[in-house]
C-alpha positions in Angstrom: 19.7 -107.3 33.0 18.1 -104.7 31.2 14.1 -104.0 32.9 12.7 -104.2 29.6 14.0 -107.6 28.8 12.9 -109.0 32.3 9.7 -107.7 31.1 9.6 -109.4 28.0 10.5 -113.2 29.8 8.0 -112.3 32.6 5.6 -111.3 29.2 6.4 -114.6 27.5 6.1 -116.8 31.0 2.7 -115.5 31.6 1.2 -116.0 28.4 1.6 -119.8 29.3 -1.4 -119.5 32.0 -3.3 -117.3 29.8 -6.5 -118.4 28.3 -6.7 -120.1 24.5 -9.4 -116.5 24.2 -6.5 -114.7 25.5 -4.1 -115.7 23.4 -5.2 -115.8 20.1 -7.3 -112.7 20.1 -5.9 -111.1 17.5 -6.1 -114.4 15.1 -9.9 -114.7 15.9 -10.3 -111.2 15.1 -9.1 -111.7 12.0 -10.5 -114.9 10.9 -14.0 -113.2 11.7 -12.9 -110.3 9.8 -12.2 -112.5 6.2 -15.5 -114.4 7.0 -17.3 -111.0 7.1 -15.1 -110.1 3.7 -15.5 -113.4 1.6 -19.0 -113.7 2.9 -19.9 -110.0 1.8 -17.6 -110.4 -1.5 -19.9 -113.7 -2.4 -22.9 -112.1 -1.8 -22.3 -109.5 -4.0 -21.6 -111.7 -6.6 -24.7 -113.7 -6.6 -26.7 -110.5 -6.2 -25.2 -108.7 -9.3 -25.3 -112.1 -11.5 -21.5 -112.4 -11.8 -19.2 -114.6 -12.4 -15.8 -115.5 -10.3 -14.2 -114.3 -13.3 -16.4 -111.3 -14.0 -15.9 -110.2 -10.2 -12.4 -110.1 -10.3 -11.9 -108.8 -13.5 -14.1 -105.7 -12.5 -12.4 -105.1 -9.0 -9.1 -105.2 -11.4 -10.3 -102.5 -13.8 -11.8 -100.3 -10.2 -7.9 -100.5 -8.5 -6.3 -100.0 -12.0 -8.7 -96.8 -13.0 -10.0 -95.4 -10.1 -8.2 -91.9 -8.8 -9.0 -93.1 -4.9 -7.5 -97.0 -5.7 -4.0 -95.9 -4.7 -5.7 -94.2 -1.2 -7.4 -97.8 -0.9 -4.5 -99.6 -1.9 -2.0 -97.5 1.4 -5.1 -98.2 3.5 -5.2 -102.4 2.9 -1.3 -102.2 3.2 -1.5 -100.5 6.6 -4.5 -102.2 7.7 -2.6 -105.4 6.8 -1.1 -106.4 10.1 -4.3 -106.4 11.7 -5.5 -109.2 9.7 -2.4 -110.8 9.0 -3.2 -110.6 4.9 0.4 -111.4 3.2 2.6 -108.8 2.8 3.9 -110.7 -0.3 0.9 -111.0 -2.3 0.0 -107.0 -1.1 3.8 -106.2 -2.6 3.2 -108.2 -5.8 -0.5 -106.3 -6.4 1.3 -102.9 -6.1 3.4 -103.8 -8.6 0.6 -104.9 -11.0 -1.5 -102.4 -10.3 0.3 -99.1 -10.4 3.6 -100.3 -11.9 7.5 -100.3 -11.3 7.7 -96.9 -10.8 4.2 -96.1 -8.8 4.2 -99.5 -7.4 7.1 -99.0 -5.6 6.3 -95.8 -4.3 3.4 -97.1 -3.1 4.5 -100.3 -1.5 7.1 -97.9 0.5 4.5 -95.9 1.6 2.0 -98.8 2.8 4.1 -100.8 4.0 6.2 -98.8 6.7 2.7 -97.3 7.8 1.3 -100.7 8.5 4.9 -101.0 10.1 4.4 -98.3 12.0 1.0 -99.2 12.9 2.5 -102.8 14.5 5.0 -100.7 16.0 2.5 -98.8 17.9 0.2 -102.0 18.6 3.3 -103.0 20.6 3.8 -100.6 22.5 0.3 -100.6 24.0 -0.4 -104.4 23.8 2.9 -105.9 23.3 2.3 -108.5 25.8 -0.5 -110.1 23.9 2.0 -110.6 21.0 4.8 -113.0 22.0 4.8 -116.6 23.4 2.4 -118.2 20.9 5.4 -120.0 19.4 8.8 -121.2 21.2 10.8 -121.3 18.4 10.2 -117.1 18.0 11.2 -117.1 21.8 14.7 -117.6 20.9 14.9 -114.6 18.2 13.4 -112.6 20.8 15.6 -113.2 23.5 18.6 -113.1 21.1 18.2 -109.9 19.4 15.8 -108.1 22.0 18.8 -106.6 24.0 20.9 -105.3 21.0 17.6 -103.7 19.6 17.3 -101.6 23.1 21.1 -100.7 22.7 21.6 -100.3 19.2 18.7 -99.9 17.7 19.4 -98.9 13.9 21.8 -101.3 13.2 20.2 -104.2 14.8 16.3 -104.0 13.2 18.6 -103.5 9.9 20.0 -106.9 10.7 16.8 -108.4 11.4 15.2 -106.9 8.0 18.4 -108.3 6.1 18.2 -111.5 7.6 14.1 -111.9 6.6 12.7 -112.5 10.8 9.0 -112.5 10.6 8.1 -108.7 9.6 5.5 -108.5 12.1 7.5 -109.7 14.7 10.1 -107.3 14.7 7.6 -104.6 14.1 5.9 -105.5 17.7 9.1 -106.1 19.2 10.4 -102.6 18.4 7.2 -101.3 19.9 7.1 -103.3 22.8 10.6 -102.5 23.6 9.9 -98.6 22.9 13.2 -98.1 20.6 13.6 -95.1 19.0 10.8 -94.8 16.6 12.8 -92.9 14.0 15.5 -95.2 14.4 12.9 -98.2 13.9 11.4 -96.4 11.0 14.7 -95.7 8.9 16.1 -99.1 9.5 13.1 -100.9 8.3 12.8 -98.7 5.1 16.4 -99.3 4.1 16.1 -103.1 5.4 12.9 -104.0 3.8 14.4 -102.1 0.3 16.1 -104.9 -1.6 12.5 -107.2 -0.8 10.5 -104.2 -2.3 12.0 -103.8 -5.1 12.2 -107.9 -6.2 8.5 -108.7 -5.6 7.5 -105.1 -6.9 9.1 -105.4 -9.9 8.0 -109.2 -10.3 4.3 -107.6 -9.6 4.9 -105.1 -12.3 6.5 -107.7 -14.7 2.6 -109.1 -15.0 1.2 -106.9 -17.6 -2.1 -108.6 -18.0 -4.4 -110.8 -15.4 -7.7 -113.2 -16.0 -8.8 -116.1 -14.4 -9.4 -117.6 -17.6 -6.5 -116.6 -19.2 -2.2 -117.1 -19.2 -0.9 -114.4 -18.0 0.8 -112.0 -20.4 4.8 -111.3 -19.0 7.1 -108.6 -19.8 10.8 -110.6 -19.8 12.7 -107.9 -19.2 11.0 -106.6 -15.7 10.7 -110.4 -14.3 14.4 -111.1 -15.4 15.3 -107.8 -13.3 13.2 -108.4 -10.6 14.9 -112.5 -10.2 18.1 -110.5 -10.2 17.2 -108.2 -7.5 15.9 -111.5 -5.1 19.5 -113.2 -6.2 21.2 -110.3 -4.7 18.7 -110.1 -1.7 19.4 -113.7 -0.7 23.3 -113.0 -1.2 22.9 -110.4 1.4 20.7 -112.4 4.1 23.5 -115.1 3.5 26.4 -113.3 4.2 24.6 -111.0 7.3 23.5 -114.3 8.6 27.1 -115.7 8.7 27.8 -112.9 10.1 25.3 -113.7 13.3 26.0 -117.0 13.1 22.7 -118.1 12.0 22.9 -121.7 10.0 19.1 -122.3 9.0 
């Protein structure tokens, strides 16, 4: 058997010994990081005499106006695996802030650098990322062979098929595939998801918490057909690996 892959069981066997500190670091780090936030955001608030509503309508008019919001926006998106903030939600803001067109480019651009980012976590502390939960133990072991041997086609697979984004980002890195091989499969994998929640982002033409939001048909129509086609994919690459649920 490959030495990588008696790595990664040895990996996941020893994490059962390992402390709760040990192996839920990164969770803690971010919990204490959106304490910090929401605790920071709120005392903002009740310094400047705002509102909920008033809050959030002005940090909508900053990301929608401000030259440096698409600069913050790449910057959240790569920061995102860090503190485990949803990819989704970060996918449907692009959208609505920037656009079809912009959003997209800018989800792209995020997204694959926060990949890379978890890519390169994994390679240094790859260890510290696998044996939390048992029922990830079987993808692992299932697809963590084929990635070393056939790299391109099999994180492809894995994008297609919708396994946990982060996962296979760490994986990759822990395994040390081909970084450009990594890279290119996970921008053409994660394409058909990009453009769906982009476009259903962009389909939102106007936001309030006070307010119904105002929807363009047309976009949200294309974006629902986009997701239809996405899921026809997974369904038919998932027969394909024999994957029921």
């Amino acid at each position: 058997m490959n030495t990588q892959i008696d790595t990664l069981e040895a990996t996941q066997n020893n994490m059962a010994n390992k402390s709760f500190l040990e192996k839920h670091f990164q969770k803690l780090i971010a919990v204490a990081f959106w304490v910090i936030i929401i605790a920071a955001f709120f005392g903002y608030i009740r310094t400047q005499g705002l509102s909920l509503s008033d809050a959030f309508d002005q940090t909508l008019n900053f990301m929608k106006t401000s030259p440096w919001a698409p600069l913050i926006y790449i910057l959240i998106y790569t920061l995102r695996p860090l503190v485990l903030f949803s990819a989704l939600v970060l996918t449907l803001a692009g959208g609505f802030l920037f656009g079809p067109i912009w959003g997209i480019v800018l989800v792209v651009i995020g997204s694959n650098a926060g990949a890379s980012l978890a890519y390169f976590m994994g390679k240094v502390l790859g260890g510290n990322f696998f044996g939390d939960e048992s029922s990830e133990q079987g993808v692992i072991q299932k697809y963590a062979t084929r990635m070393r041997n056939n790299s391109f086609e099999t994180i492809l697979t894995m994008r297609f098929i919708f396994l946990p984004y982060d996962l296979v980002n760490y994986l990759a890195g822990f395994l040390k595939v081909d970084f450009k091989a990594f890279l290119f499969a996970t921008i053409v994998g994660s394409i058909p998801g990009t453009l769906a929640f982009t476009l259903a982002g962009a389909s939102i033409e106007e936001l309030s918490l006070t307010s119904r939001p105002d929807i363009n048909p047309w976009v949200l129509v294309a974006s629902v057909v986009i997701f239809i086609v996405s899921i026809v994919v997974s369904r038919l690459f998932k027969k394909r690996e024999g994957i029921t649920a």
